[in-house]
C-alpha positions as CSV (number, residue, x, y, z in Angstrom):
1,X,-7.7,21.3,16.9
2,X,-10.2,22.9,14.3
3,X,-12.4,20.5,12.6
4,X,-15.7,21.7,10.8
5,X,-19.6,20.8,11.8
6,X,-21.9,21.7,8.7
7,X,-25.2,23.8,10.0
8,X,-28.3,21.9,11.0
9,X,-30.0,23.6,8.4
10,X,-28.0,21.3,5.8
11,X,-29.3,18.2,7.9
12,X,-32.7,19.2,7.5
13,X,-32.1,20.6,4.0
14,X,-30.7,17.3,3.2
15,X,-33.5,15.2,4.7
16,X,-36.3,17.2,2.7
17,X,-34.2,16.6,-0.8
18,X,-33.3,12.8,-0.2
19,X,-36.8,12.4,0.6
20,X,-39.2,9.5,-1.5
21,X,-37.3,8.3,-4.4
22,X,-34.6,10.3,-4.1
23,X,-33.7,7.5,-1.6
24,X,-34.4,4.6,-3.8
25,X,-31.8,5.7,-6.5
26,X,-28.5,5.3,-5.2
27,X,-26.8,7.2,-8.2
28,X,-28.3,10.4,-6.8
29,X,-27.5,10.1,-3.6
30,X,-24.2,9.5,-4.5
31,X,-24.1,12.8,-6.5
32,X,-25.6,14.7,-4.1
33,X,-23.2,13.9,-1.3
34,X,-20.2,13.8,-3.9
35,X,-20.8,17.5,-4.4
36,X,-21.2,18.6,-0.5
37,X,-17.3,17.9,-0.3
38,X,-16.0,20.8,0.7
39,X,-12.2,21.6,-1.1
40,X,-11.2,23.9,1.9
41,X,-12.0,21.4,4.5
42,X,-10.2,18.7,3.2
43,X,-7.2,20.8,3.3
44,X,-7.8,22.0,6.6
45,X,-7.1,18.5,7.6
46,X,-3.8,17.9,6.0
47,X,-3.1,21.4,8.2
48,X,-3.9,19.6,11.3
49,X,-1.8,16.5,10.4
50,X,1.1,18.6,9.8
51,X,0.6,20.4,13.0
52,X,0.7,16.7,15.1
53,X,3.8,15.4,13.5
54,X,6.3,15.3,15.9
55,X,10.3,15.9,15.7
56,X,12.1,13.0,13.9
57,X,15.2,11.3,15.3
58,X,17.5,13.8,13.9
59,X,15.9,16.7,14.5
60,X,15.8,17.7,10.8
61,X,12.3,17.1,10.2
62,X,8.4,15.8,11.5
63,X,6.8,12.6,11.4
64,X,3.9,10.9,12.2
65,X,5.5,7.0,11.9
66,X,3.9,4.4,13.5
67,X,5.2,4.0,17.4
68,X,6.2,7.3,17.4
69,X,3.8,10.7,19.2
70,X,3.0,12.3,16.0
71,X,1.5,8.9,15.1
72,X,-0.5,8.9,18.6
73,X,-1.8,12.2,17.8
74,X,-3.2,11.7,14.6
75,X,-5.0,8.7,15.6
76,X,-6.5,11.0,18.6
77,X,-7.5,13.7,16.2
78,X,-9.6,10.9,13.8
79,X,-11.1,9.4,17.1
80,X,-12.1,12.6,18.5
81,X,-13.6,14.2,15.0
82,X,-15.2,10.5,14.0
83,X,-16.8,10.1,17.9
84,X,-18.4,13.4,17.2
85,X,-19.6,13.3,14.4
86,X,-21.9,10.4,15.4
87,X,-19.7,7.0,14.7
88,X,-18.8,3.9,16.6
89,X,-15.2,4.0,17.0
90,X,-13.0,1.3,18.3
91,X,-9.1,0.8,18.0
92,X,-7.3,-2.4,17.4
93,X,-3.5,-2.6,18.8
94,X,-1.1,-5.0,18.1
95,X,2.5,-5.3,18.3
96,X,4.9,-3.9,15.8
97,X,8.9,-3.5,15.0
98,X,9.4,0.1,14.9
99,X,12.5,0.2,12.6
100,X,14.3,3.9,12.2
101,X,17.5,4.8,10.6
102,X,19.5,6.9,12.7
103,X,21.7,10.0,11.6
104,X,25.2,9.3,10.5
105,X,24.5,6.8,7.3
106,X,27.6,6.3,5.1
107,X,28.1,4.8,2.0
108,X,31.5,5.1,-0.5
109,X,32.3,3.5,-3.4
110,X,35.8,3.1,-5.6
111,X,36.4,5.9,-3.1
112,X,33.5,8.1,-3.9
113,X,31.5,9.3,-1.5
114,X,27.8,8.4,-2.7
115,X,24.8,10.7,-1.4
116,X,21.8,9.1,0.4
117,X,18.4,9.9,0.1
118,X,18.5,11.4,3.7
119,X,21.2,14.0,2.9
120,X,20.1,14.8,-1.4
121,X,19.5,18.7,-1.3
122,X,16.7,19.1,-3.3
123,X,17.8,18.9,-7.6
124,X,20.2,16.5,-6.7
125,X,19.5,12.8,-7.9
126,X,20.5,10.7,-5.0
127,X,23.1,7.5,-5.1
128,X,21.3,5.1,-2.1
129,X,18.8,4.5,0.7
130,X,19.3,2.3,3.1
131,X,16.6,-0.1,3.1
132,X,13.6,-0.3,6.2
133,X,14.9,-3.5,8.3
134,X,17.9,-3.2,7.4
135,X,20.7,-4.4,10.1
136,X,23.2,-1.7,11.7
137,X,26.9,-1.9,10.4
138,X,28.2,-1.3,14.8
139,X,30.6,1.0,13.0
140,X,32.1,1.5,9.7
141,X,32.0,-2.2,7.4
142,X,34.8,-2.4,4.5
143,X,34.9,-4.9,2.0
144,X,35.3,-5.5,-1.3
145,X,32.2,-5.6,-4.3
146,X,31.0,-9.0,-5.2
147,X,28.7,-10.0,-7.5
148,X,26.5,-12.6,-7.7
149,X,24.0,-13.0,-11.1
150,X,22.9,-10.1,-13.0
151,X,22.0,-10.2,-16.5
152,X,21.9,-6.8,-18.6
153,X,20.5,-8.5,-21.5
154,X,17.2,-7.6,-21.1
155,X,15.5,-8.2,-24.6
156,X,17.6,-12.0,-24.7
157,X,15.0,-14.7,-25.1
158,X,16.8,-16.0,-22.2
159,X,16.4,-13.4,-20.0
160,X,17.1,-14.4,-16.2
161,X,15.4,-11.3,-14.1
162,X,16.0,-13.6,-10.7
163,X,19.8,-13.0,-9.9
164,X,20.3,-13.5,-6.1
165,X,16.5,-15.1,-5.7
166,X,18.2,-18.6,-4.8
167,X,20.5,-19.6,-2.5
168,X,22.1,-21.4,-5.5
169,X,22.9,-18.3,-7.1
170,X,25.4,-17.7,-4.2
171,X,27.3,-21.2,-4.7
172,X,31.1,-21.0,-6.1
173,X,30.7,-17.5,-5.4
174,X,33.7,-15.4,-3.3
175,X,31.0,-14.0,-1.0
176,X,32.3,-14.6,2.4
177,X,33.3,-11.2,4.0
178,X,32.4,-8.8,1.0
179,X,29.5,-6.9,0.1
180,X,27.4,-8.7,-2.4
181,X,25.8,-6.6,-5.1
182,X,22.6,-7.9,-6.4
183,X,20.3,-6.7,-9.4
184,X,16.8,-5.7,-8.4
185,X,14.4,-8.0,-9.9
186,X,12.2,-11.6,-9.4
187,X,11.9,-11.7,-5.9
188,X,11.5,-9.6,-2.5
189,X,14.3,-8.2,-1.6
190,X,14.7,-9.9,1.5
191,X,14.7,-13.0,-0.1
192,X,18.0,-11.7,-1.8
193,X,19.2,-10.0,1.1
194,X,18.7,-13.2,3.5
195,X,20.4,-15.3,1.3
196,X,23.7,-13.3,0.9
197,X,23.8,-13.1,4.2
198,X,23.7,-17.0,4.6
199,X,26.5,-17.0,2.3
200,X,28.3,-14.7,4.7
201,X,28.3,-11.4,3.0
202,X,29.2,-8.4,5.3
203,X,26.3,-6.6,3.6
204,X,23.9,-6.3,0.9
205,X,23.4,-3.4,-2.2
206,X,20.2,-3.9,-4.5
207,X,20.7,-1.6,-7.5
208,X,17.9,-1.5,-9.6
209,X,17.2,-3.8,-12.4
210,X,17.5,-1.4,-15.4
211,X,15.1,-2.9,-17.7
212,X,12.6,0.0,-18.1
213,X,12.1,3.7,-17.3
214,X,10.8,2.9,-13.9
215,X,13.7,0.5,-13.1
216,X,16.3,3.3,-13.4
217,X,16.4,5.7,-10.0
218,X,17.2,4.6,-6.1
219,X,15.7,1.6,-5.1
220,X,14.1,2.6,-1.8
221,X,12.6,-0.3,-0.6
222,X,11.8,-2.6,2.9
223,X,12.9,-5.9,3.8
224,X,9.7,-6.5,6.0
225,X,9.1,-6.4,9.4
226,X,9.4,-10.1,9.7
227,X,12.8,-10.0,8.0
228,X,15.5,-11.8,9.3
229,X,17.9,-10.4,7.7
230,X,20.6,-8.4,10.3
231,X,23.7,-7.5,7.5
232,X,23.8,-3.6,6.3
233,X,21.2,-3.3,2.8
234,X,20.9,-0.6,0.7
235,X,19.3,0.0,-2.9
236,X,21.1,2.0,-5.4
237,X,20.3,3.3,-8.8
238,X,20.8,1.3,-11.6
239,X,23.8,2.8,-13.8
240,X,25.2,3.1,-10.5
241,X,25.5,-0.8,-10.3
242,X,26.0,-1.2,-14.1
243,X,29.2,1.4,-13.7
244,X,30.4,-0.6,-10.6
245,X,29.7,-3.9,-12.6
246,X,32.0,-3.3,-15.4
247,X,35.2,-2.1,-13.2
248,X,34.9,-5.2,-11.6
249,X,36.1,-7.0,-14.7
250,X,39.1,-5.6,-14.4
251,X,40.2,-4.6,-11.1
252,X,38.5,-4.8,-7.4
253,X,36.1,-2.4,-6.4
254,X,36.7,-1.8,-2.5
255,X,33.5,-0.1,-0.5
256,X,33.0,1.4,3.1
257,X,29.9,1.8,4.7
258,X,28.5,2.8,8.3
259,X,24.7,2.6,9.1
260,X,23.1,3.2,12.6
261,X,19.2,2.0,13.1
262,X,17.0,1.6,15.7
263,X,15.1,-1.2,16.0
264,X,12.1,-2.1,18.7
265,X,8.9,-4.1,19.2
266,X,6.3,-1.5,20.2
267,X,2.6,-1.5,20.0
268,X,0.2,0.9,17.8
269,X,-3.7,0.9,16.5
270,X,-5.4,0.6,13.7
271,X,-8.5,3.1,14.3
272,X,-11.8,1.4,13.3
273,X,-15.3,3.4,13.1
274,X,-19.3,2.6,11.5
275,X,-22.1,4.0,10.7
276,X,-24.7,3.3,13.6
277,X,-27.3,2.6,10.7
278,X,-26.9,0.2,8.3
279,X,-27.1,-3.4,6.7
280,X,-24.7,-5.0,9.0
281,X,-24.7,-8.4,7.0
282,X,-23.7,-5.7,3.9
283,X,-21.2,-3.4,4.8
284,X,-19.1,-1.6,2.7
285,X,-15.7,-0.5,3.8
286,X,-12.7,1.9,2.8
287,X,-9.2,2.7,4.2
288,X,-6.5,4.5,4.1
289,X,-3.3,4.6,6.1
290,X,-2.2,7.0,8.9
291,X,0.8,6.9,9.1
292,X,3.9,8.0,7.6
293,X,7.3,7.1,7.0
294,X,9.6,8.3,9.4
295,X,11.2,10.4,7.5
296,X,8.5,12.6,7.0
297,X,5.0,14.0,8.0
298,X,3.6,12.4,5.1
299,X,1.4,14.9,4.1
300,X,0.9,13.3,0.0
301,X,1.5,9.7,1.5
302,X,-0.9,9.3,3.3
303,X,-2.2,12.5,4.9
304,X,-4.2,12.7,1.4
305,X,-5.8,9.6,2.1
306,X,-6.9,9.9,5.6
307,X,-8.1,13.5,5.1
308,X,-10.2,12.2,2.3
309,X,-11.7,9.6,4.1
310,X,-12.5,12.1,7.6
311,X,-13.8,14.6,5.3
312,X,-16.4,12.2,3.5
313,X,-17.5,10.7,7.0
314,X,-17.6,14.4,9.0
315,X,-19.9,15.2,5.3
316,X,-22.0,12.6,5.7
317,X,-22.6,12.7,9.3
318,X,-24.2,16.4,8.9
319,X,-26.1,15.9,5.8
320,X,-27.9,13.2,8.1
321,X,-27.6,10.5,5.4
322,X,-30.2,7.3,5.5
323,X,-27.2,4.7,4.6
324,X,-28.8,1.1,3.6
325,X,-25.8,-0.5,4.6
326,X,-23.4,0.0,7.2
327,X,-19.9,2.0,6.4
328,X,-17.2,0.8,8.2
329,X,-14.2,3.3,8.2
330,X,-10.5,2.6,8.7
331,X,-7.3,4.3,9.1
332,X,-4.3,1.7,9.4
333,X,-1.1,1.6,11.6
334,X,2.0,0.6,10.2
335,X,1.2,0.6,6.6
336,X,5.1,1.9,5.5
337,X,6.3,-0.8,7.4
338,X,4.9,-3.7,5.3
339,X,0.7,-3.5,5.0
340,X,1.2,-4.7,8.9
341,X,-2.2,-3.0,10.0
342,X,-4.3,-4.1,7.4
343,X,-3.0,-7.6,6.9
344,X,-3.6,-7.8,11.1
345,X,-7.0,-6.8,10.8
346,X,-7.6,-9.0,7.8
347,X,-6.0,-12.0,8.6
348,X,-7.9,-11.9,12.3
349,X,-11.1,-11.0,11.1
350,X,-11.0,-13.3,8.1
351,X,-9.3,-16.3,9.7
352,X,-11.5,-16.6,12.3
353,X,-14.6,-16.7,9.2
354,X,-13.1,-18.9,7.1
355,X,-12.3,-21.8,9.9
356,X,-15.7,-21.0,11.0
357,X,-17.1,-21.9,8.0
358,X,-14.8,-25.0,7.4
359,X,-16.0,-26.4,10.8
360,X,-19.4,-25.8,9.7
361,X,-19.2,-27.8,6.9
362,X,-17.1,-30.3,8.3
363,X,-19.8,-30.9,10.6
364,X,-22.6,-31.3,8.0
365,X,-20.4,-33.8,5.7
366,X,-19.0,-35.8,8.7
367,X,-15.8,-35.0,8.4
368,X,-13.5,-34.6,10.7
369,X,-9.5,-34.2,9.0
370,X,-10.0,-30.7,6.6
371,X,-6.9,-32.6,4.5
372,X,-9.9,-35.1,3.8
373,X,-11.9,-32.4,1.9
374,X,-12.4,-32.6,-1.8
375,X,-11.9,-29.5,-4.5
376,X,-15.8,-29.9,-4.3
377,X,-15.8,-29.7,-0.4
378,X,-13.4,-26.9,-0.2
379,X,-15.8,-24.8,-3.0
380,X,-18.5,-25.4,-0.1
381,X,-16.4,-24.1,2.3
382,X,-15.5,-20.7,0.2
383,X,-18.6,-20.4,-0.5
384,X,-20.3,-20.9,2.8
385,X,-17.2,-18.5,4.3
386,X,-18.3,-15.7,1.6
387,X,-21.8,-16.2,2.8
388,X,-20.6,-15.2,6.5
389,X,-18.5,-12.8,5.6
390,X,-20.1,-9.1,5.8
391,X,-17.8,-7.2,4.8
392,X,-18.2,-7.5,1.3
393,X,-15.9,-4.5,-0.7
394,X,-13.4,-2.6,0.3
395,X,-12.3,0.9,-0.9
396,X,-8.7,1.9,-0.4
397,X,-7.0,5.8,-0.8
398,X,-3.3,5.7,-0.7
399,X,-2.2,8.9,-2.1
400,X,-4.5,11.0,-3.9
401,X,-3.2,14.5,-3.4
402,X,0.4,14.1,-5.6
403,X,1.5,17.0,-7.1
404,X,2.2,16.1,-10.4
405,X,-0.4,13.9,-10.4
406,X,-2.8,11.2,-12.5
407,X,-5.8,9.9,-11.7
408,X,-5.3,7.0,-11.2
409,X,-7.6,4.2,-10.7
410,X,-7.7,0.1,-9.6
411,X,-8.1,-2.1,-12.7
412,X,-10.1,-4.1,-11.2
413,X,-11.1,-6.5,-14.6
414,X,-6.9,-6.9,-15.0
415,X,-8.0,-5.7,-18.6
416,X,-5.5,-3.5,-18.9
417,X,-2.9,-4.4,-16.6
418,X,-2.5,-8.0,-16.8
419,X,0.5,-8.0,-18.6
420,X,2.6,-5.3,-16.7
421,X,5.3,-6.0,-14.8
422,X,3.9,-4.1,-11.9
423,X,1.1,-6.7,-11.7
424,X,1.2,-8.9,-8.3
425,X,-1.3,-10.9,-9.3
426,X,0.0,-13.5,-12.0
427,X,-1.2,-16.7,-13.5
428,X,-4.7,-17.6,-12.6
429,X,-5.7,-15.3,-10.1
430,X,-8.9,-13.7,-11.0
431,X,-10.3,-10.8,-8.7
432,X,-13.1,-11.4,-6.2
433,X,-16.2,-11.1,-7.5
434,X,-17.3,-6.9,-7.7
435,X,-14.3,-5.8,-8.4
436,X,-14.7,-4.7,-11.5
437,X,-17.8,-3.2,-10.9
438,X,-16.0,-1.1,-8.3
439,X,-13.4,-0.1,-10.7
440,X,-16.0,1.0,-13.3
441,X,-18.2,2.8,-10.7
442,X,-14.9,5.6,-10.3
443,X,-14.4,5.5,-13.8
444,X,-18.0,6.4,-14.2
445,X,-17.6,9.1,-12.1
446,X,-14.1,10.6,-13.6
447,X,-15.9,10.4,-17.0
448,X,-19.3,12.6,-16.0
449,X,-17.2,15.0,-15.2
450,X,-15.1,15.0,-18.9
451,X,-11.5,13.6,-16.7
452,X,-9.0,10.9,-17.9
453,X,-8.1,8.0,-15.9
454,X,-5.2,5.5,-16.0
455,X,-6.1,2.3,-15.3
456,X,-3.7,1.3,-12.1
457,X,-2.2,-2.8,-11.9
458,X,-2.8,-4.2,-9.1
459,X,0.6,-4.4,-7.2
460,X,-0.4,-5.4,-3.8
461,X,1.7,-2.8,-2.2
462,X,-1.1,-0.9,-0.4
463,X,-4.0,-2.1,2.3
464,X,-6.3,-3.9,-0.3
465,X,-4.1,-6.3,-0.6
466,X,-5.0,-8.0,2.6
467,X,-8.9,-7.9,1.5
468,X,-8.4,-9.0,-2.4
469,X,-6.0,-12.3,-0.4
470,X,-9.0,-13.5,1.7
471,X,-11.4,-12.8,-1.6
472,X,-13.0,-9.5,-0.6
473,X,-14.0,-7.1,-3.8
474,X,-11.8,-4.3,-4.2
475,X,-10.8,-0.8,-6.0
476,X,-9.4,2.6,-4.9
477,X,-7.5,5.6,-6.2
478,X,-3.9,6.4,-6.9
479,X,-2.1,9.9,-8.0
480,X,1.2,8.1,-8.5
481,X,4.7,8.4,-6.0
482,X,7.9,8.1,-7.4
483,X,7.6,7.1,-10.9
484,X,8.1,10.0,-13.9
485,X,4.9,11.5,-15.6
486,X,4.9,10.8,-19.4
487,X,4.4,13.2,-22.0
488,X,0.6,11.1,-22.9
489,X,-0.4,11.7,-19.0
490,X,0.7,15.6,-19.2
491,X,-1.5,16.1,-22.2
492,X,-3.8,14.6,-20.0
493,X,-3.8,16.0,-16.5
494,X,-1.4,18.5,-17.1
495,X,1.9,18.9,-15.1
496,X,5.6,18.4,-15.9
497,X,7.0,15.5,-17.8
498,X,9.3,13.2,-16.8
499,X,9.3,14.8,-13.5
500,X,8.0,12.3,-10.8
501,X,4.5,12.3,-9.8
502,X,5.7,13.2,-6.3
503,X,8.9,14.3,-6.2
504,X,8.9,14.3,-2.2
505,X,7.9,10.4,-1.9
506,X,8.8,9.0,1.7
507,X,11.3,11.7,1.9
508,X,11.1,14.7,4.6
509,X,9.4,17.5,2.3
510,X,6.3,15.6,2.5
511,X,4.3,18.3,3.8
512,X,1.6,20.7,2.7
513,X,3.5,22.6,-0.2
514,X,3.9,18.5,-1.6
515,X,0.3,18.7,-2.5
516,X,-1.9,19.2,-5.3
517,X,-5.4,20.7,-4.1
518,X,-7.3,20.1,-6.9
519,X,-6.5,16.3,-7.2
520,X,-6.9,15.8,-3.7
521,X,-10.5,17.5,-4.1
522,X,-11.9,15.3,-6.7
523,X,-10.3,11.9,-5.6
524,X,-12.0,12.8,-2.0
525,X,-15.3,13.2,-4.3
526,X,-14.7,10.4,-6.1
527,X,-14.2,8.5,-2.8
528,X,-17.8,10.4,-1.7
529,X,-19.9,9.0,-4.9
530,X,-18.8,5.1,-5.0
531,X,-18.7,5.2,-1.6
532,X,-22.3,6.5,-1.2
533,X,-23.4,4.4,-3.8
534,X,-22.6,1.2,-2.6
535,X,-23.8,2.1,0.9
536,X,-27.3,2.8,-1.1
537,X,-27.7,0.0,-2.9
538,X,-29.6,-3.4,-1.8
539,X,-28.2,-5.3,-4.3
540,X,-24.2,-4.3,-4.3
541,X,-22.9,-5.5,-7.6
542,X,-24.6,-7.2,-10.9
543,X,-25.8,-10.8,-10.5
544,X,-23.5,-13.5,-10.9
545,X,-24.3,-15.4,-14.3
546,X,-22.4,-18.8,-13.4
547,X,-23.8,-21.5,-12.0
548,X,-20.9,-22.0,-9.7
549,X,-19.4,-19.7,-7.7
550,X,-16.4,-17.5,-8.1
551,X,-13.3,-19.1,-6.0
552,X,-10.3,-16.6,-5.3
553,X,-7.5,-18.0,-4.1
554,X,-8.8,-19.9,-1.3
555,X,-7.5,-23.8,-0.3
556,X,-8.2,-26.4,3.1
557,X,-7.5,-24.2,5.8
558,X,-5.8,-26.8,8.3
559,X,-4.0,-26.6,11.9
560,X,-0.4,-26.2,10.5
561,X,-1.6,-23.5,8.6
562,X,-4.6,-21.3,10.4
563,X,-4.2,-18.3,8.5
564,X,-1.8,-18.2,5.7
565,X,-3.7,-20.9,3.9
566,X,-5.9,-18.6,2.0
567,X,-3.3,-17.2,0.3
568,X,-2.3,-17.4,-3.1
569,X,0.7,-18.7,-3.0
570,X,2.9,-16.9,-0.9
571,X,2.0,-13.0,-0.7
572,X,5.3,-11.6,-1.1
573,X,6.8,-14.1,-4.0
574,X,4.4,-12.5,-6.4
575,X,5.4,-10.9,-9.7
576,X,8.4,-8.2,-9.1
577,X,6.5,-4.7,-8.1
578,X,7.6,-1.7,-9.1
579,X,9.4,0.4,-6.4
580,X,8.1,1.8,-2.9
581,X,4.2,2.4,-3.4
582,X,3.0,3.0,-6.6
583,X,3.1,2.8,-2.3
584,X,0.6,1.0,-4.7
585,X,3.2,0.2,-1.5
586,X,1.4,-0.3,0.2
587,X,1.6,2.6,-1.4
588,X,2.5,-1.8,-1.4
589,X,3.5,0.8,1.5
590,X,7.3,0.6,0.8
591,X,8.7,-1.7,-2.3
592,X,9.2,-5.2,-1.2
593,X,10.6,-6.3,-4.5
């Protein structure tokens, strides 16, 4: 493995310039280290990653998925690099359903043969995917098309965007022993595909909901690792569905469909490494996600990310800088297959505080049933767990090398995302506290250096979603995955338009020719300066003008519910996310909804 150590002269060139004030003014710290990224070593780190992937399944390409060896090799490679570059490095494991579709995948239609994402040649717009989680067909599965709610009139007051998101929708329905056909829209997919099942369909197609530019192409989405769901499901484009939609007014549309998968329980680790100096009461952490679908090496999604993040630790390890608080460094398992890294770390680590400080409160007001805690109580409890908590931002980079890229970053305010459809976060939710100092920190940055930015909603299908859920400021960086570039965002970062911003999303030619230097360069600088700065500063963010303090999302944490109780509402019932990862996932990191 080749991995770079800067001279010692650039430690002790370092120490003599960051000497005196230089040290007392976090901005110029930040600058300074911003500009020691070196463009050629980033790269070189994506050519390693390549170079660990290991054969997939069907022999027609790499991968470094979770569970499988190229996975296990990438994680060596960051543990080896980060241990010697000076860093406390730890893994966490934990269990995780490997799920892989197998070769042979079928899918025909009013007796047309349909083309999957697997087998498109490149040019050609494919018909389907088969969806992560899905069940295996044992053989070819005919039936006939049935279909349950969808609604095409999408500027009707009335609009209904929900069709399939209640068992209800299923009742009176002929759906026993056919293939239900669902719109795309209102819920998570599994929610859809679980209940057709219960109302005894042979299988399940999503086709996309049709209602904007994004909503158009192959839905390529995940049921979940926790899905029940054991029927064939599949996500098709949209005039696909509209096409089979009107024939069925008229006659019956018979379909036949064959889909092998392997599916396994199998354990893999998130890796885990900090500074050895450091505020640890302040620490200021960032992530990114190691592994890739297993379709591909995942070079773009998210070899960008993890490259960025070794690059930026390996830099500031040899310019010998004097953090003030502690970085804490992660690369997450299991990302693609739902946020399952992340959200393991996060709802451990997090749990744990926040019963902790319940108890502890408890215990001071004499009170022993948490269901007995008043709205008052339980803002002494949030804020006493926020007060315990040290990790106190988080900085996520889930693809940040696309080709036809944006520069794309958190909107951490909701200011100018509130209102999109690809928002998560609806109704009352206001970020932690921070975040929109985070988010105005990169933009800060993008604009010193005379760059656009496109402010990104906040889709919760990447690892800060786990961090902004238990009320942990947030922001990061996005270059966009399978969405088309606008003619506006070509004036501004040049590039094709309507081409997609990575036209290789979770698909096999997800390697090094899939990625765009230069954006990779500056998003891994970018990452450099906010990072720097908040590990410089004593005081993270502005001072809080309320009297009271910010709540989240959090409610009385109880023994029925020990760790899903801080969410809001349930994580994967919020607002319909636009598809796989834009993977913000999940980059979330594969479209749940």
């Amino acid at each position: 493995m080749q991995h770079h150590n800067k001279t010692l002269i650039a430690g002790v060139i370092s120490t003599t310039l960051l000497s005196g004030c230089w040290l007392d003014d976090p901005k110029k710290v930040a600058n300074y280290v911003s500009k020691k990224i070196d463009r050629e070593e980033v790269v070189e780190h994506l050519v390693e990653l390549e170079g660990l992937a290991t054969t997939t399944s069907d022999g027609n390409s790499t991968t470094r998925a979770a569970g499988s060896q190229g996975y296990q090799n990438s994680l060596d490679y960051i543990v080896e690099v980060m241990e010697e570059h000076g860093y406390l490095v730890t893994t966490q494991a934990f269990d995780f359903r490997a799920w892989e579709e197998l070769a042979g995948t079928q899918l025909s239609v009013d007796n047309t043969t349909l083309i999957g994402v697997r087998d498109a040649q490149e040019g050609v717009e494919p018909d389907f995917a088969t969806m992560s989680y899905s069940g295996s067909s044992s053989g070819a599965l005919s039936g006939s098309l049935t279909f349950v709610t969808p609604d095409f009139r999408f500027n009707a007051a009335d609009y209904d965007s929900t069709d399939g998101c209640e068992a209800s929708d299923f009742e009176g329905k002929s759906i026993a022993g056919k293939i239900a056909v669902i719109q795309r829209g209102g819920c998570t997919f599994n929610t859809k595909v679980v209940n057709a099942q219960n109302a005894g369909a042979l299988a399940a197609i999503v086709f996309n909901q049709g209602n904007a530019e994004g909503r158009q192409s192959v839905v390529n989405g995940t049921l979940g690792s926790d899905s029940q769901a054991t029927i064939p499901a599949f996500g098709a484009r949209y005039d696909l569905g509209k096409a089979w939609y009107d024939s069925s007014q008229s006659q019956t549309i018979e379909a036949t469909l064959t889909v092998n998968v392997q599916d396994e329980v199998v354990v893999t680790e998130n890796v885990i490494a900090e500074t050895k100096a450091g505020d640890a009461s302040q620490i200021v952490m960032i992530g990114a996600h190691l592994d890739s679908v297993p379709e591909g090496p995942g070079i773009n999604d998210n070899g960008s990310g993890t490259a960025g993040l070794l690059e930026y630790a390996v830099t500031l390890a040899d310019l010998h800088i004097p953090v003030k608080n502690k970085i804490r460094f992660a690369w997450w398992a299991a990302e693609e297959a739902g946020l399952v890294g992340s959200e393991y770390y996060t709802d451990t680590l997090f749990g744990d505080l926040y019963a902790k400080a319940q108890a502890q409160v408890m215990e001071e007001l004499g009170i022993t049933d948490p269901a007995a805690l008043s709205p008052e109580q339980v803002d002494l409890v949030e804020a006493r767990y926020q007060s315990i908590n040290d990790i106190k931002l988080y900085l996520n980079f889930d693809m940040i090398g696309s080709p036809n890229y944006i520069l794309g970053v958190m909107d951490g305010d909701l200011s100018d995302t509130k209102d999109s459809p690809d928002n998560a976060y609806t109704g009352d939710f206001e970020p932690p506290f921070g975040t929109s100092d985070i988010e105005l920190n990169f933009n800060e940055f993008f604009a010193n250096k005379e760059l656009s930015t496109v402010p990104q909603a906040l889709s919760k299908r990447s690892d800060y979603a786990g961090f902004a859920d238990w009320g942990v400021a947030f922001g990061g960086l996005f270059t966009g995955a399978e969405k088309t570039k606008s003619a506006e965002e070509v004036a501004q970062f040049g590039g094709d338009i309507d081409v997609a911003y990575d036209v290789c999303y979770h698909q096999a030619c997800d390697d090094l020719n899939n990625i765009s230097q230069q954006a990779l360069y500056i998003n891994t600088q970018a990452l450099a300066y906010v990072t720097t700065y908040y590990a410089m500063s004593e005081t993270l963010f502005p001072e809080v003008t309320e009297a009271a303090p910010q709540v989240t999302r959090f409610s009385t944490l109880n023994e029925a519910q020990p760790k899903q109780a801080l969410r809001i509402g349930e994580k994967l019932k919020a607002a319909d996310s636009v598809s796989d990862h834009d993977h913000f996932h999940g980059d979330f990191d594969q479209d749940r909804q």
